[in-house]
C-alpha positions as a LaTeX table, in Angstrom:
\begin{tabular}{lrrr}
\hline
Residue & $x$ (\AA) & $y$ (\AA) & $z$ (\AA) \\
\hline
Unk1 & $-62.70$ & $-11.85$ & $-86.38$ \\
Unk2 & $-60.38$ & $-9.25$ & $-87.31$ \\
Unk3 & $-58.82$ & $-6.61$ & $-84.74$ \\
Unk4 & $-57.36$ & $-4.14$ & $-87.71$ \\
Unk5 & $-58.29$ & $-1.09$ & $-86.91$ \\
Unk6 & $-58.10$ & $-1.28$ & $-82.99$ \\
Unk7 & $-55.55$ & $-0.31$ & $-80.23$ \\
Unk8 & $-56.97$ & $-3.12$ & $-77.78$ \\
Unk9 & $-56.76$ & $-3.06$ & $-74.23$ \\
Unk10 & $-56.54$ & $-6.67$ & $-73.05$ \\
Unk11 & $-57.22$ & $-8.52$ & $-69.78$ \\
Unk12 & $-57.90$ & $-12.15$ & $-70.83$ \\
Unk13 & $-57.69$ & $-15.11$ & $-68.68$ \\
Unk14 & $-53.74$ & $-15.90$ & $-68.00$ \\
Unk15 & $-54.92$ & $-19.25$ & $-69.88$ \\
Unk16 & $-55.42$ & $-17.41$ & $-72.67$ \\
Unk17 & $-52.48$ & $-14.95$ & $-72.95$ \\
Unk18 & $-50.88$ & $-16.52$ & $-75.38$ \\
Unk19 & $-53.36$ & $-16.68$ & $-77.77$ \\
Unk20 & $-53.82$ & $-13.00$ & $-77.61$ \\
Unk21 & $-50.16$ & $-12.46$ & $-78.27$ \\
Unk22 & $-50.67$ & $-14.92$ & $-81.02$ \\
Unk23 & $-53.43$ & $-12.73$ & $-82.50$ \\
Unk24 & $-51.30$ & $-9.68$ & $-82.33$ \\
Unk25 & $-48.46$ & $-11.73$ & $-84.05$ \\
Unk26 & $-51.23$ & $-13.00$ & $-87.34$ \\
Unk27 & $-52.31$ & $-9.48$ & $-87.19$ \\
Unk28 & $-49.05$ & $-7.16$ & $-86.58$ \\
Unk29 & $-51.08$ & $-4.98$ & $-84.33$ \\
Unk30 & $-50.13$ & $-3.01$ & $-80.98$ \\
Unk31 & $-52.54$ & $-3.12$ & $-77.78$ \\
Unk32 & $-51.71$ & $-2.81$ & $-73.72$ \\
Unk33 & $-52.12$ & $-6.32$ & $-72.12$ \\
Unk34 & $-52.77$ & $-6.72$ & $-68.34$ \\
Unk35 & $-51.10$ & $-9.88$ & $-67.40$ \\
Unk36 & $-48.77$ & $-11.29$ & $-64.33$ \\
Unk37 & $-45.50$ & $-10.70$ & $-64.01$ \\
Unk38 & $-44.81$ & $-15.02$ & $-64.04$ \\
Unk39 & $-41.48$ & $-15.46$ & $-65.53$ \\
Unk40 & $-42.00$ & $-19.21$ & $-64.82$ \\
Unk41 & $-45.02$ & $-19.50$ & $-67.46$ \\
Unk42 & $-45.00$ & $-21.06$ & $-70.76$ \\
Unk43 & $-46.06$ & $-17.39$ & $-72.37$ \\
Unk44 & $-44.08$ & $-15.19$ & $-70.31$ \\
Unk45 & $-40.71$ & $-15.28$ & $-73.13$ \\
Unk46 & $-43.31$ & $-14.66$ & $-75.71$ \\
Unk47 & $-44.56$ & $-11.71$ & $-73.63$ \\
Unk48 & $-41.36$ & $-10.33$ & $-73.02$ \\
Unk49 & $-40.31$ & $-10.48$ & $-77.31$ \\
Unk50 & $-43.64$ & $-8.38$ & $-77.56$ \\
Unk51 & $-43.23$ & $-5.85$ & $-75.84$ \\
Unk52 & $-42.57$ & $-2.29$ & $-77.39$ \\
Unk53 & $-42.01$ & $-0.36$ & $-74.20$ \\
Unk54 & $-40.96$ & $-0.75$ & $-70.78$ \\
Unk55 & $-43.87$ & $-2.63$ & $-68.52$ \\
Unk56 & $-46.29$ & $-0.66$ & $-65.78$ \\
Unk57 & $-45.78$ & $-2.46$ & $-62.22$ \\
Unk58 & $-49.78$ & $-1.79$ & $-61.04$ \\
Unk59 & $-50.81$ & $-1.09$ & $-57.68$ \\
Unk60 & $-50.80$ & $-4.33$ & $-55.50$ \\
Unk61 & $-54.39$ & $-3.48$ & $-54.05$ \\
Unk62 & $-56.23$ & $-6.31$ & $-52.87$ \\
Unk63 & $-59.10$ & $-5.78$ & $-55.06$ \\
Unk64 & $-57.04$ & $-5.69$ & $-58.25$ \\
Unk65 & $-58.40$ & $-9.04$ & $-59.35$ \\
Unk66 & $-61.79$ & $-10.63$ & $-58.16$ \\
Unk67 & $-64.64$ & $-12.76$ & $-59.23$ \\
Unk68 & $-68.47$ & $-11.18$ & $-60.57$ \\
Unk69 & $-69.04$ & $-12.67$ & $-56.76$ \\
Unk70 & $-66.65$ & $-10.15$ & $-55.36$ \\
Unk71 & $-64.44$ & $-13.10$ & $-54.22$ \\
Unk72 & $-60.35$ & $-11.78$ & $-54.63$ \\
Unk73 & $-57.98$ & $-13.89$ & $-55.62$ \\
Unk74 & $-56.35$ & $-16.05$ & $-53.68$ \\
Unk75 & $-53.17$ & $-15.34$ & $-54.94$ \\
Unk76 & $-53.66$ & $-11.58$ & $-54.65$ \\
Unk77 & $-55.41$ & $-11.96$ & $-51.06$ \\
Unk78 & $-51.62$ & $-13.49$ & $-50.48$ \\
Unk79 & $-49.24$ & $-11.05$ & $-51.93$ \\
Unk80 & $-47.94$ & $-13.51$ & $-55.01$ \\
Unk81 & $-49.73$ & $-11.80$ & $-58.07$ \\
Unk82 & $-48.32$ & $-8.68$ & $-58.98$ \\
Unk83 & $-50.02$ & $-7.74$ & $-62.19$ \\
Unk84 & $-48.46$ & $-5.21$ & $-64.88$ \\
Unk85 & $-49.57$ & $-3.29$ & $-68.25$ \\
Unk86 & $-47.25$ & $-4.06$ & $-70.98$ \\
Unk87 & $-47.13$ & $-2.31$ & $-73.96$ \\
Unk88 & $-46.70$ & $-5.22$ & $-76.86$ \\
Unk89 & $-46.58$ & $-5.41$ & $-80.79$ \\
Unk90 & $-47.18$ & $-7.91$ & $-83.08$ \\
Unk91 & $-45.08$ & $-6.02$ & $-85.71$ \\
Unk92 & $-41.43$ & $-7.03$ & $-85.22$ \\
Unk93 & $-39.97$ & $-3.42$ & $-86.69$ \\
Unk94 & $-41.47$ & $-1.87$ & $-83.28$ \\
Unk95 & $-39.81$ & $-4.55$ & $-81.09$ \\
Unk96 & $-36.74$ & $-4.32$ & $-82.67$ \\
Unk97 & $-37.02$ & $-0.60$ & $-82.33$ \\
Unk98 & $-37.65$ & $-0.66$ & $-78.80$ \\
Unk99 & $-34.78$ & $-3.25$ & $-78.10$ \\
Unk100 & $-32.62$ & $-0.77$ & $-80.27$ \\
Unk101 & $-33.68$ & 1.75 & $-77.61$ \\
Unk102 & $-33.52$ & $-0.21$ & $-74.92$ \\
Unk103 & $-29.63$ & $-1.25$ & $-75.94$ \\
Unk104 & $-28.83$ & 2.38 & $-76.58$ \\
Unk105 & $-30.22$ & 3.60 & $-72.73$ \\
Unk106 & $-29.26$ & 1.14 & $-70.53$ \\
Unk107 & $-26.20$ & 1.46 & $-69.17$ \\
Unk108 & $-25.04$ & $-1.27$ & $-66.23$ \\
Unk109 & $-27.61$ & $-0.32$ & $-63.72$ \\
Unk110 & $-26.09$ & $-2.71$ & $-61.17$ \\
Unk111 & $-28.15$ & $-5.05$ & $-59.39$ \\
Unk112 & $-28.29$ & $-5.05$ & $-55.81$ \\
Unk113 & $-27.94$ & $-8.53$ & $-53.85$ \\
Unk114 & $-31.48$ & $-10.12$ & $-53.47$ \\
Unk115 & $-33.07$ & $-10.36$ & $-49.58$ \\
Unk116 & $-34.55$ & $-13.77$ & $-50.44$ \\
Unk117 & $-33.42$ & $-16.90$ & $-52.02$ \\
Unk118 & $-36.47$ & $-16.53$ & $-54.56$ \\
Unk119 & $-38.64$ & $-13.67$ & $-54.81$ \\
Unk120 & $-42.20$ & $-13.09$ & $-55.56$ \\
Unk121 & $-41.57$ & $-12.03$ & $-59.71$ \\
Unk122 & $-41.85$ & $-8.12$ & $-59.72$ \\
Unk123 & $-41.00$ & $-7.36$ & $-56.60$ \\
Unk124 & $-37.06$ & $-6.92$ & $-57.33$ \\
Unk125 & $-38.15$ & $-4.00$ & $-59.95$ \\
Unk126 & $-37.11$ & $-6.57$ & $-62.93$ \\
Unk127 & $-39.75$ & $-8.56$ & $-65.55$ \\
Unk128 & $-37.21$ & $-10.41$ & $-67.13$ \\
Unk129 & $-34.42$ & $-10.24$ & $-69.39$ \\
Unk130 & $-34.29$ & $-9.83$ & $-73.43$ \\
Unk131 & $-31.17$ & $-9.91$ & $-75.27$ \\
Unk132 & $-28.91$ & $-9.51$ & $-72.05$ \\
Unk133 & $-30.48$ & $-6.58$ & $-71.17$ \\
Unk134 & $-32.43$ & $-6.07$ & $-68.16$ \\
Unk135 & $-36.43$ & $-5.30$ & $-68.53$ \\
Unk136 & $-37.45$ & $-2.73$ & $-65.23$ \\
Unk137 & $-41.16$ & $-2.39$ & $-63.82$ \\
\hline
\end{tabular}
């Protein structure tokens, strides 16, 4: 099935994330994709290459994410899921757009010593890192 045409909004199953980028790759299109800020996952460098503008840190409410039962989940009920809109292309002249913009307004923020030997992804105000350059929440 085809997406041309569409600016989708995404919130698959984080099994299934990389498919959807996939999809955008096959079919160069744009959408906003709800997905965890996991920098250990398989799909989270593939996330990060796709994205087009800086990421939206959402709300860490407890209902965020729960089951048709109503159920939250676990991992939100504990404070480890903090979920995040990212803007992300399959076109590559957008993302290399954005990282020209991104090279061309970031200066050397400094980064301030972390509180905890390893902390919960997100909550330092950083996704990740593309092409040395830091990406912010």
């Amino acid at each position: 099935m085809s997406w041309q045409g569409h600016f989708p909004y995404m919130f698959p199953p984080f099994a299934l994330i990389s498919h959807c980028l996939r999809k955008l790759r096959e079919e160069r299109l744009s959408a906003v994709l709800i997905a965890p800020v996991w920098p250990n996952q398989t799909w989270f460098p593939q996330l990060l290459n796709s994205i087009v503008d800086l990421p939206t840190l959402l709300p860490p409410t407890r209902d965020i994410l729960s089951n048709p039962d109503g159920q939250n989940h676990p991992m939100v009920k504990a404070g480890h899921l903090p979920l995040a809109a990212w803007h992300v292309s399959g076109d590559p002249s957008k993302q290399k757009d954005f990282l020209m913009k991104l090279s061309t307004s970031s200066g050397n923020l400094g980064v301030s010593q972390l509180s905890q030997h390893t902390p919960v992804p997100g909550n330092d105000g950083i996704a990740g890192v593309l092409n040395d350059i830091l990406i912010h929440l």
